[in-house]
C-alpha positions, 0 to 999 in steps of 0.5 A: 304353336309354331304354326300360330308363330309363322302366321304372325311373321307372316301378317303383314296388316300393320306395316303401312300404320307403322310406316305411317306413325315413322313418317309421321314422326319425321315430318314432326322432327324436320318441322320443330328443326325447323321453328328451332333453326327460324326462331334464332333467324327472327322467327318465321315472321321475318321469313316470310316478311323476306320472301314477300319484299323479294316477290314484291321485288320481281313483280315490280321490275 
């Protein structure tokens, strides 16, 4: 029985889907911050309508 137990603080074959889910998990709260954070900001609309008028800005002068 302890040997079985060594050999499973031992496996190492679900380390990296678990860091994967962790990422994963990071990345969806970063991006609902995000839509939170935009939406009181007039919406990712409005961001981009304002990242375009200031491409559009450079481009011309």
């Amino acid at each position: 029985m302890l040997r079985f137990i060594r050999s499973l603080s031992r496996d190492e074959r679900g380390v990296s889907s678990l860091e994967y889910a962790v990422l994963g998990g990071i990345i969806v709260a970063v991006l609902v911050a995000l839509g939170t954070y935009l939406s009181g900001a007039g919406g990712f609309q409005a961001v981009f309508t304002a990242l375009l008028n200031q491409a559009t800005t450079a481009i011309n002068k």
